[in-house]
C-alpha positions in Angstrom: 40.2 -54.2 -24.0 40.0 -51.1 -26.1 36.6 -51.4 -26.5 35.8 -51.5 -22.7 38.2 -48.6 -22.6 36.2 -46.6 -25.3 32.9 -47.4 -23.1 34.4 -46.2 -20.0 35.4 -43.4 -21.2 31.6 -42.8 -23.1 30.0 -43.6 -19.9 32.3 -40.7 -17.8 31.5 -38.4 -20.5 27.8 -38.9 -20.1 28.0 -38.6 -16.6 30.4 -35.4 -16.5 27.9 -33.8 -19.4 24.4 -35.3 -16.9 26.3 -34.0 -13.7 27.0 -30.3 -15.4 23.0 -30.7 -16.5 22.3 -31.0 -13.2 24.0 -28.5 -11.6 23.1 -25.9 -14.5 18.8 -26.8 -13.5 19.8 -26.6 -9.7 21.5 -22.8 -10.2 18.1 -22.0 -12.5 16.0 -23.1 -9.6 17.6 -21.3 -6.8 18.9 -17.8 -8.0 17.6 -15.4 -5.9 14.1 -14.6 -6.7 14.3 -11.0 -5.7 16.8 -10.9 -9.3 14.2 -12.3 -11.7 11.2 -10.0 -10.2 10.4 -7.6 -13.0 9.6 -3.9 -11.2 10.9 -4.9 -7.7 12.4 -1.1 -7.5 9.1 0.3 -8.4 7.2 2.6 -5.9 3.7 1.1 -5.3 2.2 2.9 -2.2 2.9 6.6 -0.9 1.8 8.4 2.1 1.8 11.5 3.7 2.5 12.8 7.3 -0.5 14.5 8.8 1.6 17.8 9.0 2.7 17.3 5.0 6.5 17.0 5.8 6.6 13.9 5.4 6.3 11.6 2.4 6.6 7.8 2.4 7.2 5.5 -0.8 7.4 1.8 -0.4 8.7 -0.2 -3.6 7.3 -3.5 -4.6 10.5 -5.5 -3.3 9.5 -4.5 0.0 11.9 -1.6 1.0 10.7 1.7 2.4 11.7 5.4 2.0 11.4 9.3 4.0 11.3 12.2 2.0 11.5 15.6 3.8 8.6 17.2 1.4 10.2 20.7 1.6 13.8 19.9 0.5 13.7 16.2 -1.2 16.0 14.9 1.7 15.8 11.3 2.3 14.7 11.3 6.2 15.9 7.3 6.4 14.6 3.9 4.9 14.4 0.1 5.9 12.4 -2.5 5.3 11.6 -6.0 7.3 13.9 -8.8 7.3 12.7 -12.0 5.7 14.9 -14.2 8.0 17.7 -13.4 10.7 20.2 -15.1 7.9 19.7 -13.1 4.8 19.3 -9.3 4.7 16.6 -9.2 2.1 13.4 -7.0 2.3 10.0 -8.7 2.3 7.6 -7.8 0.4 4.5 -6.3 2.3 0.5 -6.2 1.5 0.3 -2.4 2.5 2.4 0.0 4.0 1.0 2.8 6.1 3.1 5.8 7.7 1.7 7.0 11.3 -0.1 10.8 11.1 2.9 12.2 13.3 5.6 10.6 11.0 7.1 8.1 14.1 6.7 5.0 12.6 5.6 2.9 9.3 3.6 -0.2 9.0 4.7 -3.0 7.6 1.8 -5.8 6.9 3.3 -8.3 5.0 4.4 -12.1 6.3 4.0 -10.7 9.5 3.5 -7.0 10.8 5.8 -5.0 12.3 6.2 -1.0 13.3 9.7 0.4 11.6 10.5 3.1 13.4 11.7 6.5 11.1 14.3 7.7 12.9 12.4 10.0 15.6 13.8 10.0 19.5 10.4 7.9 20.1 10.9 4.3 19.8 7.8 2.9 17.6 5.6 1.2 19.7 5.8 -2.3 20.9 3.1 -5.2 19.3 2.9 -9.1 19.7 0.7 -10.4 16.9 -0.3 -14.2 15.9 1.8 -15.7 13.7 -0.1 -15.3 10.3 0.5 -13.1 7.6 -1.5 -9.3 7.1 -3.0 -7.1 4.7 -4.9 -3.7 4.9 -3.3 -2.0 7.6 -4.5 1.2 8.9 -3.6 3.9 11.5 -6.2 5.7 13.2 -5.8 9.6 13.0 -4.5 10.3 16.6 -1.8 7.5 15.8 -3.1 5.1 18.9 -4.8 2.0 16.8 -3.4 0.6 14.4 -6.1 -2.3 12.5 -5.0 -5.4 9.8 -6.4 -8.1 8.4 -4.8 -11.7 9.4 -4.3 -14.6 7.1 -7.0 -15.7 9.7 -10.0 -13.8 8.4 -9.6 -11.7 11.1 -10.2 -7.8 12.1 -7.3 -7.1 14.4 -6.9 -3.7 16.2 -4.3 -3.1 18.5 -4.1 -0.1 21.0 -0.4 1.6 21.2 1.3 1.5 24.0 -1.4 0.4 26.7 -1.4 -3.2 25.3 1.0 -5.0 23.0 -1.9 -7.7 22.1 -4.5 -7.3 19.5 -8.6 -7.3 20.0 -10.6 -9.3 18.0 -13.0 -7.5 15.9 -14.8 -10.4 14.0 -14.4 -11.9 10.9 -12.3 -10.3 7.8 -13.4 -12.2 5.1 -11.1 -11.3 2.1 -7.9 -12.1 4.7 -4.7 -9.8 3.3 -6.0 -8.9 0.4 -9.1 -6.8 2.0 -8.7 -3.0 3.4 -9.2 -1.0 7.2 -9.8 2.4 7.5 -10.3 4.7 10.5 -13.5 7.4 10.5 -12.2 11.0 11.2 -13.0 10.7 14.4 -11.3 7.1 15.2 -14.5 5.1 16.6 -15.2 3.6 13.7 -13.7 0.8 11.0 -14.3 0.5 7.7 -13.1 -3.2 7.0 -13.8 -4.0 3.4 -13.4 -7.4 1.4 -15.8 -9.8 0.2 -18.3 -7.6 2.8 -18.2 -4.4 3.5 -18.2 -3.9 7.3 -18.7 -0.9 9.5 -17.2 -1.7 13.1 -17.4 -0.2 16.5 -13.3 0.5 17.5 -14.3 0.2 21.4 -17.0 -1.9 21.5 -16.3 -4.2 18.2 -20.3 -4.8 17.6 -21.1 -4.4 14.0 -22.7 -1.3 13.1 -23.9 -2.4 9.0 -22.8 -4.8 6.8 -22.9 -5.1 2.8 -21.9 -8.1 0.7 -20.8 -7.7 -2.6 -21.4 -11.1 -4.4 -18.6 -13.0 -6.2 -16.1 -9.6 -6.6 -13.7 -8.0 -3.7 -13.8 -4.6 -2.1 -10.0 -3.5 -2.0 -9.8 -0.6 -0.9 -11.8 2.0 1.3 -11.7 5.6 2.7 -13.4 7.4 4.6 -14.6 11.1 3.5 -13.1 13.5 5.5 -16.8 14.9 7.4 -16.8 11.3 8.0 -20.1 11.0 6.6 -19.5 9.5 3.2 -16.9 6.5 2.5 -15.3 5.5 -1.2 -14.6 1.4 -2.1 -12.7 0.7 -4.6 -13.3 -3.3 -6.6 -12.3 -5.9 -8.6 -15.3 -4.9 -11.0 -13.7 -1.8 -11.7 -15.8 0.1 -10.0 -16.2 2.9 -7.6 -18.8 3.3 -5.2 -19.6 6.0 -2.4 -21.4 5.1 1.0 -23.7 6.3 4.0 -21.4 5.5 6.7 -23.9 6.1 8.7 -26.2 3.4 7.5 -24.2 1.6 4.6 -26.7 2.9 2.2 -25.5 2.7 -1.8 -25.3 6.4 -2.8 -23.4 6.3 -6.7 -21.0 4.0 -8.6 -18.3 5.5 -10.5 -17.1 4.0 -13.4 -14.0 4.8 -15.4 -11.1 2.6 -14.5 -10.5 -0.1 -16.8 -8.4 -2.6 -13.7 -9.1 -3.6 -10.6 -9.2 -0.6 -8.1 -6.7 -0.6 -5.2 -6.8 3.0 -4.4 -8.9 5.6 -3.1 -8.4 8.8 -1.1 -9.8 11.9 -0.8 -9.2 15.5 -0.6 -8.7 17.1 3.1 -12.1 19.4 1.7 -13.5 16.1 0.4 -14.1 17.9 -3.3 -12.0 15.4 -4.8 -10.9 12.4 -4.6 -8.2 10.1 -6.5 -8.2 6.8 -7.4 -5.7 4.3 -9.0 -6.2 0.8 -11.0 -4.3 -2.0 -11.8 -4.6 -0.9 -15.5 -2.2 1.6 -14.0 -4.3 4.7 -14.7 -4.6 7.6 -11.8 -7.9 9.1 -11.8 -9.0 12.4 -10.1 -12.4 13.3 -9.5 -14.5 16.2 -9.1 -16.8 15.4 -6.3 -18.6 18.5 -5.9 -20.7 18.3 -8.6 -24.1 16.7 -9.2 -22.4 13.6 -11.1 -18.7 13.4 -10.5 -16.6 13.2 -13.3 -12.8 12.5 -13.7 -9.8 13.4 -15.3 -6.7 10.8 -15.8 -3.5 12.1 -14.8 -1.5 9.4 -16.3 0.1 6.3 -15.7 1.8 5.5 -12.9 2.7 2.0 -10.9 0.7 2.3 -7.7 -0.4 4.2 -4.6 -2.2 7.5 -4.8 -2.3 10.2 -1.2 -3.7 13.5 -0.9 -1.2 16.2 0.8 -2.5 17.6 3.8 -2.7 21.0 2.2 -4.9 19.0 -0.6 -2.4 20.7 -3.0 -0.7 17.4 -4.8 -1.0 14.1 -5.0 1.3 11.6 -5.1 2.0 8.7 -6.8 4.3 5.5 -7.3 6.5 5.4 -10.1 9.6 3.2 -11.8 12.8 2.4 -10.3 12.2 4.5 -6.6 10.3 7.1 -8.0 7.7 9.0 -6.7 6.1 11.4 -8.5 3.9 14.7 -7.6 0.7 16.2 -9.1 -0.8 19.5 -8.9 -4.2 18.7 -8.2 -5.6 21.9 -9.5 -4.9 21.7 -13.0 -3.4 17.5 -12.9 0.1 18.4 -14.2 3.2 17.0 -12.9 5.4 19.0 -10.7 7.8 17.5 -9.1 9.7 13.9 -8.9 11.2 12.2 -5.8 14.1 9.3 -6.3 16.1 7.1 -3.8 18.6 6.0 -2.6 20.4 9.2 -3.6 17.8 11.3 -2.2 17.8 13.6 -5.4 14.8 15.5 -6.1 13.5 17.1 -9.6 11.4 20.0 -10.0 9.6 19.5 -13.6 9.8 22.2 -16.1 8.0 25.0 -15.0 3.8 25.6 -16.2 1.0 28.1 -15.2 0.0 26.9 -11.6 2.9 24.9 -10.9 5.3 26.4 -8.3 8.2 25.0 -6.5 7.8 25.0 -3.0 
């Protein structure tokens, strides 16, 4: 009898010590994964207003934020719900703020305008129910383009239709880029092939492949003449857009490069790479050369005035460059809204 007892009672223990085993792998496997993401705080893309009050940092866990340039206010933030049950921000493949400040764009597990807190409601879309990368605005704010899950080119035209048009194929799906020419009549869509498109017609205008490497970024110059690509080779290359003729490769950046933008005077242009280094380069001389600025987590935007550039940083940070001599000059931070003016250096000013 005392021996059945003794087994019992080894045979509960065994059971109380697998049960707790259990329960200990099942907590492990369903924390909350936005706790164990390393840098989920950190800015990754910024953008400015067309009028250069506005600055826009979105963070890699998916939440979005306002400045007021002039004072460092926080204007407002949100982010995109990833289900109707939890109040958790999903993370996006690109965020892109409209030139007159109204509305962001959110391509992530879907695509979605946030409006900014202006009397104008942002615009109403449908879109299929795929995921998106490389969104874009076009500069008069009444297209907005993305790349599906699909491999498709997707351009929708605010508030005339809520439905996309199908440009053709997008071959590198969310991890590809758009870009709007100057004058909005023409796409830049880049990914495994570098396309130019026709915005109203949607007839192919050139087309470049680029072998076994991704194009992941693009821009346009601001004459309109000249576009910037950005690649997984590390490289940097400038285009006709005219005629999608190779004009020079830049070399420098030692990551994958997932930013490019230019100057408003297109002189200069900045860059960033997944080696986290921010480039800026001198484009108006016979062979461009470049200067690092530092390193920073991601994004890289020209002001309007083509004074500063901006850049992601750690834990809602978003710092400012003076583009004229590459020094820092001012920081950004959320949610408090508190802003820091650097210590003082020839040709850095407040504003």
């Amino acid at each position: 009898m005392a021996n059945n007892q003794e087994n019992s009672a080894r045979s509960t223990g065994l059971l109380v010590i697998g049960a707790l085993g259990i329960a200990v792998c099942l907590v492990l496997a369903f924390w909350p994964y936005q706790k164990s993401v390393t840098g989920k705080a950190d800015i990754i893309t910024v953008a400015f207003s067309a009028d250069g009050k506005k600055l826009l940092g979105g963070t890699q866990g998916g939440e979005a934020y306002l400045w007021n340039l002039g004072t460092g206010q926080i204007l407002g933030s949100g982010y995109t719900l990833k289900s109707s049950k939890g109040n958790v921000p999903t993370p996006f493949n690109s965020l892109v703020l409209a030139p007159n400040g109204e509305f962001v764009v959110h391509a992530g597990r879907r695509i979605s305008l946030i409006n900014t807190g202006s009397d104008k409601d942002a615009p109403a879309i449908w879109s299929p129910d795929c995921a998106f990368g490389g969104a874009a605005v076009s500069p008069n704010g009444s297209h907005i383009s993305a790349m599906s899950s699909e491999e498709r080119l997707l351009v929708w035209t605010l508030r005339i239709s809520d439905k996309p048009r199908d440009l053709g194929r997008a071959d590198a799906g969310v991890y590809g880029a758009t870009a709007f020419s100057p004058d909005g009549r023409r796409i830049a869509a880049a990914g495994h092939v570098l396309r130019m498109v026709d915005v109203e017609s949607g007839s192919e205008l050139w087309a470049r492949p680029r072998d076994n490497y991704v194009f992941l970024t693009v821009a346009f110059r601001p004459d309109g003449k000249t576009i910037a690509t950005g690649s997984q080779d590390t490289s940097i290359r400038l285009w006709n857009a005219e005629t999608g003729k190779e004009i020079a490769i830049l070399r420098g950046h030692q990551g994958y490069v997932d930013v490019v933008a230019f100057r408003p005077d297109g002189e200069k242009m900045v860059s960033w790479a997944r080696d986290g280094q921010l480039f800026l380069w001198d484009l108006s001389v016979a062979k461009p050369s470049y200067k690092s600025l530092g390193k920073t987590k991601g994004g890289a935007a020209f002001s309007p005035n083509g004074r500063w550039v901006a850049s992601g940083g750690p834990q809602k940070l978003v710092q400012l460059w003076d583009a004229s001599n590459g020094e820092k000059g001012r920081e950004f931070s959320a949610p408090d809204g508190s802003v820091r003016t650097l210590p003082r250096s020839a040709g850095v000013h407040p504003f």
